[in-house]
N, C-alpha and C positions, 0 to 999 in steps of 0.2 A: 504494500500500500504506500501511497505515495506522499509522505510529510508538508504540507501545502504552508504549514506553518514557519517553515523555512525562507528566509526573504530570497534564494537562492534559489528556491524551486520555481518552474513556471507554473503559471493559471491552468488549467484545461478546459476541456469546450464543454466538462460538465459545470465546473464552479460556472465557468461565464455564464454558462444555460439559463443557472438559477442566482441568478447576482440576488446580495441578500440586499441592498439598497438601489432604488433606480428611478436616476434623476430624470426627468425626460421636460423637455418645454424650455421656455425663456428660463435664464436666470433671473430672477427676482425674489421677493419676500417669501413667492407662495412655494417657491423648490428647496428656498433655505427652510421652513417651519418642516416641509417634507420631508428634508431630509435626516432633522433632527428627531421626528416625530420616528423615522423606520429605525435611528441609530438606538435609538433608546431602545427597542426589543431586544436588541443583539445582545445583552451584555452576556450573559451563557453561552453565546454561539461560539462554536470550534473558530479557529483562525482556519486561511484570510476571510475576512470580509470583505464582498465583493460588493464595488461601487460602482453600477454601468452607470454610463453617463450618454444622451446625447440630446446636443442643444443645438440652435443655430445660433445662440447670442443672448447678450442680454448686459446687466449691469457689472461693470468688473467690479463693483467696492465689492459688491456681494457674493460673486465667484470667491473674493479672497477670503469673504467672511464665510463659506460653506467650507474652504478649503484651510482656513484654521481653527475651523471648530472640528475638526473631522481629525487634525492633526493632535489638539487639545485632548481628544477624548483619546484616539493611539493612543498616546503619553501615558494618561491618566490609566487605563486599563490594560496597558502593557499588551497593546493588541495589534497584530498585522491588519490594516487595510490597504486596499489596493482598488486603484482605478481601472475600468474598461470601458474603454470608449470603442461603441458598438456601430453607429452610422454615421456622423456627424459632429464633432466635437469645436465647435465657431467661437471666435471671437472670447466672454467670458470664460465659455469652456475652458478656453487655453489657460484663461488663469486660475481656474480650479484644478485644473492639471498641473500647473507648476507648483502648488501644494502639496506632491506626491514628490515623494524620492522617486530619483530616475526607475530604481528595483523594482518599486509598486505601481509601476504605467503599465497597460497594455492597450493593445486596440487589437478592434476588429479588423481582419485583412479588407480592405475596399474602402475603409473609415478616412475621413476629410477635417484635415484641422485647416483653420484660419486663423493666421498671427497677424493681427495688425495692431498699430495705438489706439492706447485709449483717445475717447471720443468725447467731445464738449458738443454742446446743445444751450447755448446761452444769447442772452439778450443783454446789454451791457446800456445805462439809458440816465446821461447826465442831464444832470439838473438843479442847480443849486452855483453855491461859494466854489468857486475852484479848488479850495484846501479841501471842501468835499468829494467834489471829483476826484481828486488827486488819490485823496484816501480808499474813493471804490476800487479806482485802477489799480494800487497796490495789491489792494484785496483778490481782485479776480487774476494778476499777476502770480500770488503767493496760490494761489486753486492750483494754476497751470502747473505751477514749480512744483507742488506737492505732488499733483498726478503722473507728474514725469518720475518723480523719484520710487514712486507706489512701481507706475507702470517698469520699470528699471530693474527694480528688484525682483519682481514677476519673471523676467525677460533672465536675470544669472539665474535664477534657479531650476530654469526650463529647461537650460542648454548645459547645466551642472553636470559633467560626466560625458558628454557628448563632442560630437565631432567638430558644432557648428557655437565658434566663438562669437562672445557678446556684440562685438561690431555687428556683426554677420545677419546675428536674429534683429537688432536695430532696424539694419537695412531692409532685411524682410517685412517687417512689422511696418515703415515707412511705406514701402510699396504696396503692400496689401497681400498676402502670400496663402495662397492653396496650397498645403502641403498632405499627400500619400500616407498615409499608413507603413508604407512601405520604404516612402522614403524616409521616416522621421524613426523607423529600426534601424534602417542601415546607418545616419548620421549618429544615433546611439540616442536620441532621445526619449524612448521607452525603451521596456526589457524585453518586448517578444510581442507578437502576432497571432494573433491565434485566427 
């Protein structure tokens, strides 16, 4: 039999069959409460726990907040979890995915990641004392600075282990990038294919 507990071993096409968590739709409020509500059963379950995932997109604060409260509870109950991204893992995805150790990736063979930046949706609308103005622009200044630095550290820990250096996924992530399944094994970004 085969010790699945082992951050060493691979997934099989049974664990993935019956993934014991599975994220599916936008990231937002209602896959984060999901997700927390399916981890809580688990606490008895055998290692690994299996996290399918597939999304076309959604909020990255919130990918980070699914992908460190999933990290928080590992810790906390000395447990393997591990990701499977099964048809589609877009945009947010990816940064719920780089909350996994490169060991606990996998995907589905045919599975479609998209790396690109984070994304601003804002309206910016002076009106007042110039020092007030002054003061918004800082503001929505120090937003940008912040999301770069969030989206940044997303970005080392993605490619942590892997073939393709931090410039590299930048430039990716600038241009907007479809990546394989197949290609993001062979660069070393996850541990296997199933």
């Amino acid at each position: 039999m085969t010790d699945l507990s082992r951050s060493d071993m691979p997934l099989t096409a049974f664990t993935q069959a019956l993934p014991d968590i599975r994220l599916y739709g936008p990231v937002d409020d209602g896959m984060f409460y999901n997700c927390i509500a399916q981890f809580n059963g688990l606490i008895e379950r055998p290692d690994p726990i299996v996290v399918q995932l597939t999304t076309l997109g959604g909020a990255a604060d919130t990918g980070r907040r699914i992908a460190r409260e999933i990290d928080l509870r590992s810790q906390a109950l000395n447990r393997r979890v591990v990701l499977f991204g099964l048809t589609n893992v877009y945009s947010a995805g990816v940064t719920i995915m780089s909350g996994f150790k490169r060991e606990n990736r996998f995907l589905a063979r045919g599975c479609s990641l998209l790396i690109h930046e984070r994304q601003m949706d804002s309206n910016v609308h002076f009106n007042g004392p110039l020092s007030a103005v002054r003061l918004t622009v800082m503001g929505k200044i120090k937003e940008i600075e912040e999301g770069i630095k969030l989206q940044n550290e997303g970005f080392r820990t993605l490619v942590e282990g892997s073939s393709i250096g931090f410039d590299e996924i930048c430039a990716m992530a600038r241009e907007t990038t479809y990546m394989s399944a197949e290609e993001a094994f062979e660069r070393g970004m996850v541990a296997g294919l199933i």
